[in-house]
TORTIBA-455758 format. One record per atom (N, C-alpha, C, CB): x, y, z; residue in three letters; atom name. Coordinates in nm, 4 decimals. Last residue first. Glycine has a CB too. Layout:
residues N
X_Y_Z_Ala_CA;
...
//
This chain:
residues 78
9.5932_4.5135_13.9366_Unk_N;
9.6821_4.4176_14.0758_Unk_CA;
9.5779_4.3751_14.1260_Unk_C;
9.7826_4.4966_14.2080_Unk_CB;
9.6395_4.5115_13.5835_Unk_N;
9.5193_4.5212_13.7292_Unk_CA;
9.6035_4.4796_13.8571_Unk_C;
9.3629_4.3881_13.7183_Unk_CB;
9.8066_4.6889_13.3709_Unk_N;
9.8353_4.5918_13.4370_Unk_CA;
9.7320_4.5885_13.5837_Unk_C;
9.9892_4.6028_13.4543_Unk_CB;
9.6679_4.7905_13.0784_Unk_N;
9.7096_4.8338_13.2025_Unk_CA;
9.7189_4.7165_13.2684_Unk_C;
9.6269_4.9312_13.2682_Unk_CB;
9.6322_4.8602_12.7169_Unk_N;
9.6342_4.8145_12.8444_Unk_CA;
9.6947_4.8597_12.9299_Unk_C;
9.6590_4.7202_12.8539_Unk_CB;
9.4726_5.0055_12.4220_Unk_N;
9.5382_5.0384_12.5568_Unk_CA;
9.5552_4.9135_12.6424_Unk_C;
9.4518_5.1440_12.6381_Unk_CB;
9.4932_5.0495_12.1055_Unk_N;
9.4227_4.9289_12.1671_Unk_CA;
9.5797_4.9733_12.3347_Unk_C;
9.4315_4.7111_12.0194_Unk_CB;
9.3406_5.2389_11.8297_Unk_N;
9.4867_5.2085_11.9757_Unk_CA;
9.3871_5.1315_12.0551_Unk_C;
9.5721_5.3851_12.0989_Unk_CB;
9.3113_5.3247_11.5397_Unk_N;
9.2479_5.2419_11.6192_Unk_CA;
9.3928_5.1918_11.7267_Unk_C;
9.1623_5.1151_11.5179_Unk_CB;
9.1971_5.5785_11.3155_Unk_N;
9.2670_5.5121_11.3912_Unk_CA;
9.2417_5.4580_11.5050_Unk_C;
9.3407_5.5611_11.4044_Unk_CB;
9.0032_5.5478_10.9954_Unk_N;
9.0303_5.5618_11.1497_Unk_CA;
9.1758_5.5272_11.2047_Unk_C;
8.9313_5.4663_11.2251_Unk_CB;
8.9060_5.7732_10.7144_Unk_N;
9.0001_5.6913_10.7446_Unk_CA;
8.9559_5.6614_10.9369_Unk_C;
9.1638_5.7742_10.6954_Unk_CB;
8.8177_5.9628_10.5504_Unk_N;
8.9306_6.0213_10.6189_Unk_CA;
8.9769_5.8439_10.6713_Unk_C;
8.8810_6.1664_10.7619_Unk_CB;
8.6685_5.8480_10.2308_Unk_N;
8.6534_5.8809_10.3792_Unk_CA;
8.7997_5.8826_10.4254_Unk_C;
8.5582_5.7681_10.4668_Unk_CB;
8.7147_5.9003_9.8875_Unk_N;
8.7512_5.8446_10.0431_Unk_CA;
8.7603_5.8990_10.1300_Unk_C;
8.8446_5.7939_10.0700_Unk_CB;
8.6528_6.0583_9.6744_Unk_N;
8.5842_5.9976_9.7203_Unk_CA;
8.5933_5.9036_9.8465_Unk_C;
8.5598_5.9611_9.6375_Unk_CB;
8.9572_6.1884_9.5990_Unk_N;
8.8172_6.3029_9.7071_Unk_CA;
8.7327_6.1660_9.7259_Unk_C;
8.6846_6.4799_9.5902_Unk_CB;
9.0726_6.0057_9.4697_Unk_N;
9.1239_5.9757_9.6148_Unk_CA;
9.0585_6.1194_9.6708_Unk_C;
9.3196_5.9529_9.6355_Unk_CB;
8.9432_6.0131_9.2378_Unk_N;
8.9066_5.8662_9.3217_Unk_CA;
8.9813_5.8767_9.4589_Unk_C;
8.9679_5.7112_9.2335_Unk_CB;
8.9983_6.2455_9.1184_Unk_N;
8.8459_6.2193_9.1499_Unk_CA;
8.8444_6.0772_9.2823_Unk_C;
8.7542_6.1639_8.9702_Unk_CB;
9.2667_6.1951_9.0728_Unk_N;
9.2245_6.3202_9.1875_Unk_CA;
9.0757_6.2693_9.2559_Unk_C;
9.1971_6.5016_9.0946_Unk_CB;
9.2568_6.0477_8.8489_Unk_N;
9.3106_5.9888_8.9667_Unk_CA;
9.2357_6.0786_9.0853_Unk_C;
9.4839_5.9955_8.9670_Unk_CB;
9.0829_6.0800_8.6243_Unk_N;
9.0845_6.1348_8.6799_Unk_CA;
9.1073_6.0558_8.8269_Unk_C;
9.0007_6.2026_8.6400_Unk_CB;
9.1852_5.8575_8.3993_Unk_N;
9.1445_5.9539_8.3472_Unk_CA;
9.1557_6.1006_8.4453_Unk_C;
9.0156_5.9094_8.3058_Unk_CB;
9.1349_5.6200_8.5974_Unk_N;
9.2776_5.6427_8.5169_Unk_CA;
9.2818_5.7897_8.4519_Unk_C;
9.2959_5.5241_8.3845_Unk_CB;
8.8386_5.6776_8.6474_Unk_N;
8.9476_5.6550_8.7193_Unk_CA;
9.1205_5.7094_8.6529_Unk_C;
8.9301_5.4982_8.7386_Unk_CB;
8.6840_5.6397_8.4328_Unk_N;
8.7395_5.7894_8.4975_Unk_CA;
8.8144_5.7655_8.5814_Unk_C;
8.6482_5.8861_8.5619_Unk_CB;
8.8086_5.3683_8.3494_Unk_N;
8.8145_5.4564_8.2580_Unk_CA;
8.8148_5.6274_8.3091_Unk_C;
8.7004_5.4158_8.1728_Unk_CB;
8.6518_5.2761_8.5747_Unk_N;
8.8050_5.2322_8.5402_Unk_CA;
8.8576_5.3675_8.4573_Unk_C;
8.8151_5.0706_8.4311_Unk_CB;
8.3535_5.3994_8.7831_Unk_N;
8.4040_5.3859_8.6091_Unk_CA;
8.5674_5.3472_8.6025_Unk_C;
8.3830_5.5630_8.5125_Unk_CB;
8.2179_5.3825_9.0295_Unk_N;
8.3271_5.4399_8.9850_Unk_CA;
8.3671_5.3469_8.8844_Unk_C;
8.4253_5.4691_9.0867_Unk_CB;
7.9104_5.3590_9.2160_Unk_N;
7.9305_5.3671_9.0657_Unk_CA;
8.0868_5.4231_8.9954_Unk_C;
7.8116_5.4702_9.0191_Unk_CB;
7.9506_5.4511_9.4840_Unk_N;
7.8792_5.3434_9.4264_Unk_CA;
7.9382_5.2421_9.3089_Unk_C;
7.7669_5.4058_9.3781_Unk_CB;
8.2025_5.6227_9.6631_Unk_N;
8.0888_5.6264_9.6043_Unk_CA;
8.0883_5.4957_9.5438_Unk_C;
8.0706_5.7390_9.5170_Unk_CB;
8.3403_5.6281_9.9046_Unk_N;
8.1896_5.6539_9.9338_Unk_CA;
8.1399_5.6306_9.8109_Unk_C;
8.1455_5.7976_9.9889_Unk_CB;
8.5496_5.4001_9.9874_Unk_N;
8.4848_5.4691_9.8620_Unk_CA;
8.4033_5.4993_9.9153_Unk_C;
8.4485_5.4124_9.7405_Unk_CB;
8.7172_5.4226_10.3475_Unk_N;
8.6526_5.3367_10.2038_Unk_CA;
8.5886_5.3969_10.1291_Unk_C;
8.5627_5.2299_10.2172_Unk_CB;
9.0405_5.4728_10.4553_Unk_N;
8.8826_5.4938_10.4430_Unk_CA;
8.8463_5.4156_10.3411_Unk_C;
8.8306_5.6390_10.4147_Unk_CB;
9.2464_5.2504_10.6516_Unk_N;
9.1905_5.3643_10.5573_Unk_CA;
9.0207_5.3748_10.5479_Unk_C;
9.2509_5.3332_10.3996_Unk_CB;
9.3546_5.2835_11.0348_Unk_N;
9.2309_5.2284_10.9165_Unk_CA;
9.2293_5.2490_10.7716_Unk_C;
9.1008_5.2893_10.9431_Unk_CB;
9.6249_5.2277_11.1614_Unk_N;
9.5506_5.3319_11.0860_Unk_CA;
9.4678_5.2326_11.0022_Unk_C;
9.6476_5.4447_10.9952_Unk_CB;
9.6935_5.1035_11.5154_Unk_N;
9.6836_5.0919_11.3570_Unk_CA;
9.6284_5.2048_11.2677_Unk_C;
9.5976_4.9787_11.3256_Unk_CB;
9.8786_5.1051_11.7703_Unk_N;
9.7723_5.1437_11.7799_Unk_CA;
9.7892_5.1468_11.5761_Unk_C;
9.7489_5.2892_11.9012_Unk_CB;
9.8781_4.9156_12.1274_Unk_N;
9.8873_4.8936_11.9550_Unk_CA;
9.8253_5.0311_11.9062_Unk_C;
9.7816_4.7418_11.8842_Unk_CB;
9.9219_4.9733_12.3596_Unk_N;
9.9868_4.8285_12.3391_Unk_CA;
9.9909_4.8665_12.2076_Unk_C;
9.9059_4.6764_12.3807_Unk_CB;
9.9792_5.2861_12.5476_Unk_N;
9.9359_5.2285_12.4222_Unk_CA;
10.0074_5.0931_12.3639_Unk_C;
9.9520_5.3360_12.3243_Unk_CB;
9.8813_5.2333_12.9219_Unk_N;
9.9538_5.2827_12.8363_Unk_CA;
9.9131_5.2014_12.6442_Unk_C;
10.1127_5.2531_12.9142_Unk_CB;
9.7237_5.3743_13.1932_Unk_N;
9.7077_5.3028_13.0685_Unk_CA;
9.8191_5.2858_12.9893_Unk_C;
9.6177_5.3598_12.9924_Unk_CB;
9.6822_5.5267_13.4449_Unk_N;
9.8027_5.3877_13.4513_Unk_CA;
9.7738_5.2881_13.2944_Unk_C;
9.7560_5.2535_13.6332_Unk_CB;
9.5721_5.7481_13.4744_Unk_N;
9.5085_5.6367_13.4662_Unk_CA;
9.5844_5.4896_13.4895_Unk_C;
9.4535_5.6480_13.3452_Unk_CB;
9.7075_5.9147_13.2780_Unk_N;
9.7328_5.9033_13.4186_Unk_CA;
9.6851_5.8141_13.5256_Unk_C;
9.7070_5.9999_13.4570_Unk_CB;
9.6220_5.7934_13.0397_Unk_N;
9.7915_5.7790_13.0880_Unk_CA;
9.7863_5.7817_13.2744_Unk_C;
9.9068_5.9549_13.0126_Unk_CB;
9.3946_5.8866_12.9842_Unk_N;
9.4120_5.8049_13.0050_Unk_CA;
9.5640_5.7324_13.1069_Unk_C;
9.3795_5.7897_12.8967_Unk_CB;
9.5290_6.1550_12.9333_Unk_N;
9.4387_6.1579_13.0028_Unk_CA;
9.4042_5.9815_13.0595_Unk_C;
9.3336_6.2391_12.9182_Unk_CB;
9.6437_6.1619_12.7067_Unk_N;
9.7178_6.2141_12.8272_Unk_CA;
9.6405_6.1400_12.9401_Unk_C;
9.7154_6.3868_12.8432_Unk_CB;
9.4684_6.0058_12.5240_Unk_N;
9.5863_5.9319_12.5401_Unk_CA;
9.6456_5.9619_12.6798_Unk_C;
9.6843_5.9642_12.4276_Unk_CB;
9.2513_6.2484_12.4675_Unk_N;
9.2254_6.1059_12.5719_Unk_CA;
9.3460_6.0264_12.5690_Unk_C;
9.0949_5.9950_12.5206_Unk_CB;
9.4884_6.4199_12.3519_Unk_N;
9.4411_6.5039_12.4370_Unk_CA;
9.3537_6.3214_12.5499_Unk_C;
9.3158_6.6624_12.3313_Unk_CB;
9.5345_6.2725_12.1067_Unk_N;
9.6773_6.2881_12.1974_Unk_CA;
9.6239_6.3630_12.3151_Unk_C;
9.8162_6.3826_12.1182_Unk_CB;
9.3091_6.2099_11.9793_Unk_N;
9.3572_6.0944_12.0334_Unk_CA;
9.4861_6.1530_12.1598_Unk_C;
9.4185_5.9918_11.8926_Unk_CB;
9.2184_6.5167_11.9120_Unk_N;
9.1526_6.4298_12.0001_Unk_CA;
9.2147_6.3212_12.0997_Unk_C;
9.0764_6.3690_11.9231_Unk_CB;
9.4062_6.5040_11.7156_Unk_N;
9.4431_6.5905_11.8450_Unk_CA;
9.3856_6.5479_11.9523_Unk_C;
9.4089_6.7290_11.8406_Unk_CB;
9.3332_6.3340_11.5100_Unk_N;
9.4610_6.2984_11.5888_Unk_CA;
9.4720_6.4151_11.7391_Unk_C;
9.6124_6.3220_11.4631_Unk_CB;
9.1294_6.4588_11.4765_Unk_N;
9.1414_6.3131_11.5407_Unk_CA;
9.2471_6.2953_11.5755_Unk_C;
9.1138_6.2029_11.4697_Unk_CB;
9.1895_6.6548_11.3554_Unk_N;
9.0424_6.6738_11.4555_Unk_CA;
9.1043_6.5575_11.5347_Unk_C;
8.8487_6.6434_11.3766_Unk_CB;
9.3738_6.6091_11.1277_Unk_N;
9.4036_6.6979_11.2077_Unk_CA;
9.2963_6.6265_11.3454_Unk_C;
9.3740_6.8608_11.1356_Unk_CB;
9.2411_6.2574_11.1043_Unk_N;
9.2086_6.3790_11.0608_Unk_CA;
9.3356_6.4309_11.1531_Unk_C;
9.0428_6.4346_11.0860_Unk_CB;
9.0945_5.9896_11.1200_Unk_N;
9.2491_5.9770_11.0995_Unk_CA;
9.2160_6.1480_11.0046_Unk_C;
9.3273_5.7879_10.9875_Unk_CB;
8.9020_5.9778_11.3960_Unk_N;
8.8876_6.0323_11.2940_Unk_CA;
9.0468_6.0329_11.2634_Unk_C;
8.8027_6.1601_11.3032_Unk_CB;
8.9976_5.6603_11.6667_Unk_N;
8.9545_5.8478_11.6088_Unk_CA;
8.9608_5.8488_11.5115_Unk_C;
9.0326_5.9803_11.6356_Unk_CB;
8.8901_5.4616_11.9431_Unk_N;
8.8843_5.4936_11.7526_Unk_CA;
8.9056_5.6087_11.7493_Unk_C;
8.7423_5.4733_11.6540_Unk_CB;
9.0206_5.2105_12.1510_Unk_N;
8.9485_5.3339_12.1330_Unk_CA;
8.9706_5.3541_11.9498_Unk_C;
9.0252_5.4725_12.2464_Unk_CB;
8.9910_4.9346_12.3992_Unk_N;
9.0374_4.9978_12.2075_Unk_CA;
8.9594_5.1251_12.2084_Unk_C;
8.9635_4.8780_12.0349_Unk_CB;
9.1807_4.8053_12.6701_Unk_N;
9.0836_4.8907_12.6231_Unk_CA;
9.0870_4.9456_12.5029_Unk_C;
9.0713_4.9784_12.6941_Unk_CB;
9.2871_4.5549_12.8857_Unk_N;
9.2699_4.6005_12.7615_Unk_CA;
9.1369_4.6779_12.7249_Unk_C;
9.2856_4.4919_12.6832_Unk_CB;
9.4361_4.4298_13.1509_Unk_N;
9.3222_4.4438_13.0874_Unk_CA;
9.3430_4.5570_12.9858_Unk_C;
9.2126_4.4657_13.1832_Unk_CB;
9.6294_4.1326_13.3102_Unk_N;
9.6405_4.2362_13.1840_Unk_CA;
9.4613_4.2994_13.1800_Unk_C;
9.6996_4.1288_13.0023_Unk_CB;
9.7387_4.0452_13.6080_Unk_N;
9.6444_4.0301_13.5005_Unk_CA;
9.6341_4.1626_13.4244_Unk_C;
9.5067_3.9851_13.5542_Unk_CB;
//
């Protein structure tokens, strides 16, 4: 029988080091990684105009969050 565990990190430098430092660690554990996806981030802001958009591309990709990543672990139970 299979069991399954999902974890999340910051899709950052921070997060990815995070993920490869609980990945080791898990590992020894007898885990290994079934999946693992990138989230993007979403607009933080409210009110974004078409017009500043096209105008100021730069502006619309500072308003997104870093994003997650998401690994989904199993291990085989005996």
């Amino acid at each position: 029988m299979k069991e399954y565990k999902n974890l999340k990190f910051l899709n950052s430098a921070k997060g990815q080091e995070e993920k490869i430092r609980i990945l080791a660690q898990e590992s020894k554990k007898g885990w290994r990684v079934a999946s693992e996806n990138i989230v993007p981030g979403k607009f933080k802001g409210k009110d974004a105009c078409c017009l500043f958009l096209i105008f100021a591309p730069c502006a619309f990709l500072a308003g997104h969050t870093e994003g997650e990543i998401h690994v989904t672990l199993e291990r085989v139970k005996k």
